[in-house]
C-alpha positions as a printed Julia matrix, in Angstrom:
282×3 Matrix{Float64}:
 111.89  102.25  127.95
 111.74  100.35  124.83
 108.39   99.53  124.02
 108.63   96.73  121.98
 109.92   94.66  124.74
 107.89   92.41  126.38
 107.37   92.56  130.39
 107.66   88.88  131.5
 105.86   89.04  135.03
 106.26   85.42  136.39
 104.23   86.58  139.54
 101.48   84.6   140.32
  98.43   86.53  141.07
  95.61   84.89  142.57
  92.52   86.8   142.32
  89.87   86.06  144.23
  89.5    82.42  143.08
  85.57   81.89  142.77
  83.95   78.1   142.4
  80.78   79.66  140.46
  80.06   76.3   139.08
  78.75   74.38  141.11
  81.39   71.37  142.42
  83.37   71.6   139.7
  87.0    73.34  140.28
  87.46   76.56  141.2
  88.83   78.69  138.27
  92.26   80.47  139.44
  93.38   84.06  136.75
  97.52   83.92  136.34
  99.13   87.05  134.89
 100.93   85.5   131.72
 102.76   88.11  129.55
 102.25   91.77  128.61
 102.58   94.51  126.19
 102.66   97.92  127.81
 101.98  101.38  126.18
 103.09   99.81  123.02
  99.37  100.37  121.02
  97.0   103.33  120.5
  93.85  102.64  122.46
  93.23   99.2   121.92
  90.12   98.1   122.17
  89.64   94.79  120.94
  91.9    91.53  120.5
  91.54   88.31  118.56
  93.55   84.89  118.13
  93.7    83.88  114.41
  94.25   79.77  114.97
  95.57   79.3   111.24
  97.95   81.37  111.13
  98.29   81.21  115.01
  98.52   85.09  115.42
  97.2    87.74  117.71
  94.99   90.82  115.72
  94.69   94.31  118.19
  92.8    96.89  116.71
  93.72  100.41  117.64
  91.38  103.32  117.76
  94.38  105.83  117.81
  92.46  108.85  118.55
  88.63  108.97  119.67
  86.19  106.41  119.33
  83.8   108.58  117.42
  86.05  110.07  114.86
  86.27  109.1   111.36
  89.8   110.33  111.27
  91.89  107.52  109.3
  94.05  107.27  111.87
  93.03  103.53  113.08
  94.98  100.72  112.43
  95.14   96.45  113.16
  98.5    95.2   115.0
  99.91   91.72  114.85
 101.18   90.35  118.01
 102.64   86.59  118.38
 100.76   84.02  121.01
 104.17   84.61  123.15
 104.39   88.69  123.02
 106.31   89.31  120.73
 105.46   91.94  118.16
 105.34   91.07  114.37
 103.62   94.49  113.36
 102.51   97.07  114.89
 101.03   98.82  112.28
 100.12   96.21  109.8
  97.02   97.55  108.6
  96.51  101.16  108.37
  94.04  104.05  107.34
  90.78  102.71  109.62
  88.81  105.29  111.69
  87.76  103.41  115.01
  88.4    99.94  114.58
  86.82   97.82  117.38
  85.55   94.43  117.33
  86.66   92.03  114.89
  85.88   88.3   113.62
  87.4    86.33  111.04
  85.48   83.9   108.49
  88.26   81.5   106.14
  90.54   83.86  104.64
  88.88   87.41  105.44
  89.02   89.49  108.78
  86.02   91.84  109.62
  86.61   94.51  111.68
  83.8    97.05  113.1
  85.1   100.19  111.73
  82.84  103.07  112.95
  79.9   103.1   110.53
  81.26  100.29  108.47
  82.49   96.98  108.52
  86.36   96.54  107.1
  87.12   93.87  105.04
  91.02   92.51  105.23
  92.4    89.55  103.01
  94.66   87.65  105.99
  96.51   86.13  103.02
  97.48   89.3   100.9
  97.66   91.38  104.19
  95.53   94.54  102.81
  91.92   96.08  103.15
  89.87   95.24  100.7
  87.19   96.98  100.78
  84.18   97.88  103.13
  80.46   97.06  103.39
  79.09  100.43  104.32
  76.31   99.71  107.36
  75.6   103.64  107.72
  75.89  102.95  111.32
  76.53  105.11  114.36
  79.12  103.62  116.41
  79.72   99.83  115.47
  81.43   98.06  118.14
  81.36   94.44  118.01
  81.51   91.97  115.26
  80.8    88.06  114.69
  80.5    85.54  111.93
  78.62   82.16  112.35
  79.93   78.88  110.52
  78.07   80.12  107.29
  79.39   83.32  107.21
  76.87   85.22  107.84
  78.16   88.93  110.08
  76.48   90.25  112.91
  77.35   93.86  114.32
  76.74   95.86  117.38
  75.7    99.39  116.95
  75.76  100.13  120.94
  74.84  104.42  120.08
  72.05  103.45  117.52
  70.91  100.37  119.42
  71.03   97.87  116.75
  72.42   94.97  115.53
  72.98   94.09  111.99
  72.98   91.84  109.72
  75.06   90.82  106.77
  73.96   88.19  104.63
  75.53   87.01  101.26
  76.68   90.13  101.14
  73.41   92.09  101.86
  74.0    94.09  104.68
  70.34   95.14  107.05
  69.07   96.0   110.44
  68.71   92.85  111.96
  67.18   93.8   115.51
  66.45   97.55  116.64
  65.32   98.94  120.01
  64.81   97.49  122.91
  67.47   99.73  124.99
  69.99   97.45  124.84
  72.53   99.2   123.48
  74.33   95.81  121.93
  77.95   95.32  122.62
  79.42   91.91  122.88
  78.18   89.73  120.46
  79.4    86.09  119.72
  77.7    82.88  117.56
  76.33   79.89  118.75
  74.93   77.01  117.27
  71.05   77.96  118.16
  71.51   81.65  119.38
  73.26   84.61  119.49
  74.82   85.73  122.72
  74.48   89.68  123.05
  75.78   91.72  125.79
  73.83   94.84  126.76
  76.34   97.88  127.43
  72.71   99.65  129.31
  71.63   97.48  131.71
  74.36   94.63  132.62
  72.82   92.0   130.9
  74.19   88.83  128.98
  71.31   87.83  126.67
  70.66   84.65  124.28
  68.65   85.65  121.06
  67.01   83.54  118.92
  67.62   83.11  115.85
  64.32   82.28  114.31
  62.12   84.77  116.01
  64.62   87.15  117.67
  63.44   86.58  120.77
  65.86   88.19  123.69
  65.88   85.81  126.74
  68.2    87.27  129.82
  70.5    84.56  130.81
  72.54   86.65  133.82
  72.3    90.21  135.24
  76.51   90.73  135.76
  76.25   94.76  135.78
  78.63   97.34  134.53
  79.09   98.56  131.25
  79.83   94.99  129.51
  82.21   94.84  126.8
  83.31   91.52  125.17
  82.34   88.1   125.58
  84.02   84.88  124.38
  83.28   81.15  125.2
  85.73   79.32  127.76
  84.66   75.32  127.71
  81.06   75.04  128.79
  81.12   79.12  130.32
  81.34   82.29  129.26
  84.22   85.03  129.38
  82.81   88.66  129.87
  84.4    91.74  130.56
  82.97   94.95  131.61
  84.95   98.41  130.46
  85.96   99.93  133.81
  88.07   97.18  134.36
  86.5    93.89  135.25
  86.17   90.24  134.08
  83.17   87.72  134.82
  83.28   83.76  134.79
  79.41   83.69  133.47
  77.66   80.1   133.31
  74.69   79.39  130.95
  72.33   78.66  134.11
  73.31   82.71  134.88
  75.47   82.33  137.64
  78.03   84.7   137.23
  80.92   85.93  139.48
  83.93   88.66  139.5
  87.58   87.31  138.82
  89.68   90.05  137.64
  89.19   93.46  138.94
  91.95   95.95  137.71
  89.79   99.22  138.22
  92.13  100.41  141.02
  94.66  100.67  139.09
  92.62  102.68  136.41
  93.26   99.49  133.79
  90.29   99.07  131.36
  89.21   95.85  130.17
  87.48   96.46  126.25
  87.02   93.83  124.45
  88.55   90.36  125.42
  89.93   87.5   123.22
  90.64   84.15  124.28
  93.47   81.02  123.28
  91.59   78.03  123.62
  94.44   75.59  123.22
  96.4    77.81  125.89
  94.29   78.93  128.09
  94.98   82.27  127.49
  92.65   85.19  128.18
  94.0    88.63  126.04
  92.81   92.3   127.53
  93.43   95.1   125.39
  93.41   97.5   128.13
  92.14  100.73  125.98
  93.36  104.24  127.18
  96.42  102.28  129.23
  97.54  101.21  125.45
  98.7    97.62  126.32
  97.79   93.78  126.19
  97.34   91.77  129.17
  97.3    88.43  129.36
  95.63   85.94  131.67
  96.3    82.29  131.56
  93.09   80.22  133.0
  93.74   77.75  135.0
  90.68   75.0   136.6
């Protein structure tokens, strides 16, 4: 089987179509396109709108491990592979976020720093951490990270990295910017979570359970996944229901991306080493 090739499934899969908002339209989950056992556990995917590109970071080996073996992929919004091993020599690259020309990617105990137009790392800001998982960047450019082991999120500021918010036993995972808050997702207890920025105040929005992975925003809602192999249609008010469920068939879902302009939901799929995609349809 040639694994660059991309499996086409034009089967329409209804799963378990859920109204969870309300009397607005039910939200239907359509297998698009995907990539399988073409990467080396990926964990986390991300659409780059300027250059209109898909970024897959690949652990390639165990999570833990500074081993050098990691490396970023780029995949095109239609499947098809532009480079599978376009950046090389990370450790456990997981989350990632982009700010202008620069993407950050949570590399084990530090954050990676790649120039998107040059196409090389360039340098890391060295966060000491334990296991760094997720990564975001608000419109000012100031970095949040997950530590999920150390239970911790950080903070990078003008270039000053520190411990933002410790303890707790939340063991941060998902993490993504908003105008007044952060959103956090807590990998312990099943939790989606605004915190303030001002006082760091942690309000619980929705109890989803599971060991929660990524989040992203999908119009007024939020996208969350949970790592045995589930996705969530979460709404602000916490009302939050199951749409995808692929844990029969043993397929993770680690952390999720998302194609605004096409509806498209990406699932790096971890220790099944592929991409799924969803399109969203309401």
């Amino acid at each position: 089987m040639n694994c660059w090739k991309v499996t086409i499934i034009s089967l329409m899969l209804f799963l378990n179509v859920i109204n969870v908002l309300g009397d607005e339209p039910a939200v239907t989950i359509t297998l698009s396109w995907s990539l399988k056992q073409v990467f080396k556990v990926p964990e986390s995917a991300l659409y780059d709108p300027e250059r209109d590109v898909i970024y897959v970071s690949n652990i390639n080996g165990i999570p833990s491990a500074a081993d050098g073996n990691g490396f970023i992929s780029r995949v095109a919004p239609d499947g098809k592979i532009l480079d599978l091993h376009w950046i090389e020599g990370l450790n456990a690259p997981k989350g990632m976020a982009i700010y202008r020309d620069t993407l950050y990617v949570a590399d084990l105990n530090a954050i990676a720093r790649i120039d998107l137009k040059q196409g090389r790392l360039i340098g890391k800001i060295d966060l000491k951490g334990k296991f760094l998982n997720d990564i975001t960047v608000d419109e000012n450019g100031t970095i949040y990270c997950s530590d999920n082991v150390a239970d911790i999120i950080y903070i990078v500021k003008n270039g000053q990295p520190a411990v933002w918010l410790s303890g707790g036993n939340y063991n941060p995972n998902g993490l993504l910017t908003e105008k007044n808050q952060l959103v956090m997702l807590s990998s312990s207890n099943g939790t989606l979570n605004y915190i303030d920025y001002k006082n760091k105040s942690v309000r619980k929005v929705a109890t989803i359970g599971g060991s929660l992975d990524g989040v992203v925003a999908c119009d007024n809602n939020y996208l969350v996944s949970s790592f045995p192999g589930e996705i969530y249609l979460v709404s602000p008010d916490g009302r939050s229901k199951k749409i995808l469920d692929t844990k029969t068939n043993k397929i993770s879902s680690a952390d999720i991306g998302y194609i605004p302009q096409k509806r498209l939901l990406l699932v790096p799929t971890f220790s099944d080493n592929s991409l799924m995609t969803y399109k969203i349809v309401r």
